[in-house]
C-alpha positions in Angstrom: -28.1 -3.3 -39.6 -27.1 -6.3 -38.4 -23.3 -7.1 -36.0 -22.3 -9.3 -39.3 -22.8 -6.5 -41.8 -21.2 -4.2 -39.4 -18.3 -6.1 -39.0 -17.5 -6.9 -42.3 -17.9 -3.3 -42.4 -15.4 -2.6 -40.3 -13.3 -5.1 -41.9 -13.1 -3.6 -45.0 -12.4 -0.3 -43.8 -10.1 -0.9 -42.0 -8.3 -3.2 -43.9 -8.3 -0.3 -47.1 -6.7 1.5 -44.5 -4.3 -0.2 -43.1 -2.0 -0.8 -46.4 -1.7 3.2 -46.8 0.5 3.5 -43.1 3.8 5.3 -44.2 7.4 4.2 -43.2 9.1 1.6 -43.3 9.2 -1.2 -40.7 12.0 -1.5 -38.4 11.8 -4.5 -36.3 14.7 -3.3 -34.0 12.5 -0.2 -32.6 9.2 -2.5 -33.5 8.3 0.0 -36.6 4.5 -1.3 -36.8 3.4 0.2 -40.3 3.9 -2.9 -42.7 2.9 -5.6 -40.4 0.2 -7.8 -41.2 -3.1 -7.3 -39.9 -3.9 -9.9 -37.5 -7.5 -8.7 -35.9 -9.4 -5.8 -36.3 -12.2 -4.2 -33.4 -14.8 -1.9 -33.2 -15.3 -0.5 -29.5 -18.7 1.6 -28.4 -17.8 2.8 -25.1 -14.9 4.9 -27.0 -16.1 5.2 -30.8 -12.9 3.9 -31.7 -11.7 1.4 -34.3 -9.1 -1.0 -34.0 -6.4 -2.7 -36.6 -4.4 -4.9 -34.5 -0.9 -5.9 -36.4 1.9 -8.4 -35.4 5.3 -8.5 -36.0 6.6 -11.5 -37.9 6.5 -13.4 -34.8 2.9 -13.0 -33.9 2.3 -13.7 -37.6 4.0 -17.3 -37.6 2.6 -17.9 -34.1 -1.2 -16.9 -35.2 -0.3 -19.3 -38.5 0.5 -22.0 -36.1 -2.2 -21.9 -34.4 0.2 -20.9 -31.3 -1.7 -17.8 -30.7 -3.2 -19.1 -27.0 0.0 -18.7 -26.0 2.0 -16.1 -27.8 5.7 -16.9 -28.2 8.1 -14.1 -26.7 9.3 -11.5 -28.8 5.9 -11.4 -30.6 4.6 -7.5 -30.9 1.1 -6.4 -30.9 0.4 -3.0 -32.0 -2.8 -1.3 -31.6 -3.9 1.3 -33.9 -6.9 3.3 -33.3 -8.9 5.7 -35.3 -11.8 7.7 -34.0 -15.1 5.7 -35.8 -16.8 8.2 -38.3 -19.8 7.3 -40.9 -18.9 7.2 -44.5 -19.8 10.5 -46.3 -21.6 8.8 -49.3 -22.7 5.3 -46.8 -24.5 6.1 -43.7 -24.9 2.7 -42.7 -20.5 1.9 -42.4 -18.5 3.3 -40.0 -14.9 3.8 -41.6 -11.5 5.3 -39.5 -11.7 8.5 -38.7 -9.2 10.9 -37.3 -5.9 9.0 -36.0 -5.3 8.9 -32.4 -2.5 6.8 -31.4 -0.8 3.1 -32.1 -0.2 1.1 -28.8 1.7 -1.7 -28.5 2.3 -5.5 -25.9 5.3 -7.0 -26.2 5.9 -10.6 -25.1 8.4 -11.3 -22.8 7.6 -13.7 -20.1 10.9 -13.1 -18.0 10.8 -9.3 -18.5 7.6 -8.6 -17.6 6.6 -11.9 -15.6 4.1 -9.2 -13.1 1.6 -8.6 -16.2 1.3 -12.1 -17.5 4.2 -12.1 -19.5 3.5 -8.7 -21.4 4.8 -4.9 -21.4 2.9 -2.1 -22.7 3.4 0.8 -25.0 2.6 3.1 -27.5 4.5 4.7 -30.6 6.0 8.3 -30.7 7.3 9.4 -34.1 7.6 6.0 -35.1 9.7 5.0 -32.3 8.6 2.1 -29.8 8.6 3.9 -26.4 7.8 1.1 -23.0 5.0 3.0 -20.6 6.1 3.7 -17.0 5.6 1.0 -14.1 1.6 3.0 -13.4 0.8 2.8 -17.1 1.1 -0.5 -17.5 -0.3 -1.8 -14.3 -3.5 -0.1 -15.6 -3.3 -1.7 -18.9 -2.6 -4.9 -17.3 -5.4 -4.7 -15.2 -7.9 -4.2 -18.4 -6.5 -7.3 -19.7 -6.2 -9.2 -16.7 -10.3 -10.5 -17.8 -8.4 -11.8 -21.0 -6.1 -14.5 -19.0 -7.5 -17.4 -21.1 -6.3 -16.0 -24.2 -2.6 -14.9 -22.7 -4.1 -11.5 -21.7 -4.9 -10.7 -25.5 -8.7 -9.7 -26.0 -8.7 -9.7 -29.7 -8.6 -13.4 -31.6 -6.0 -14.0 -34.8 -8.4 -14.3 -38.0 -6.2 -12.2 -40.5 -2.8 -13.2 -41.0 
């Protein structure tokens, strides 16, 4: 099967998915669940699937075209299933089992060490920042991503 039909594959997995999150969003704690879908990923090395989301700022900066540089306050939240094949589809991978939502935040004067970004992940739908080690490692995955402000995946759904 070819990467295209994979990915838009993918695509329309993960975008059935991503409309059924629960809660509501609360952009004070930086609730993730009905943001727009910004990118979505596929990874091999860990079988996982990615919907990447943004907050309403990362949606009018990816609109913009502003998405080289994302503006501060802009969230990024990760969410990542396990990849599984579809029961009655061989050929598509669709989301399996959950495992978490992570999350960057912009803030260039906060967290000017990692290129302008802190790192997180959500606990009972509450934003919680990772400890100084934490995010040094995930800085130092995105550090190869310093052409697109540390951000690996590109804004094509917004």
């Amino acid at each position: 099967m070819s990467k295209h039909i994979k990915s838009l594959l993918l695509a329309v997995s993960l975008v059935s998915v991503v409309p059924t999150l629960q809660a509501e969003s609360n952009k004070a704690e930086g609730e993730y669940k009905n943001w727009r879908l910004i990118s979505i990923a596929h990874r091999e090395d860990n079988k996982t699937m990615r919907a990447i989301l943004g907050n309403h700022i990362a949606i009018k900066s990816a609109q913009s075209g502003k998405h080289k540089t994302w503006q501060d306050g802009t969230i990024l939240a990760k969410v990542l299933w396990k990849e599984s094949r579809h029961d009655k589809w061989s050929q598509a991978f669709v989301p399996g089992e959950f495992m978490r939502a992570e999350a960057m935040i912009k803030d260039s004067k906060k967290f000017a060490k990692s290129g302008g970004w802190g790192f997180g992940h959500w606990v009972n739908g509450k934003l919680e920042m990772h400890d100084a080690e934490t995010s040094a490692k995930c800085f130092g995955c995105h550090v190869i991503a310093k052409d697109t402000d540390y951000v690996f995946h590109h804004a094509v759904l917004y």
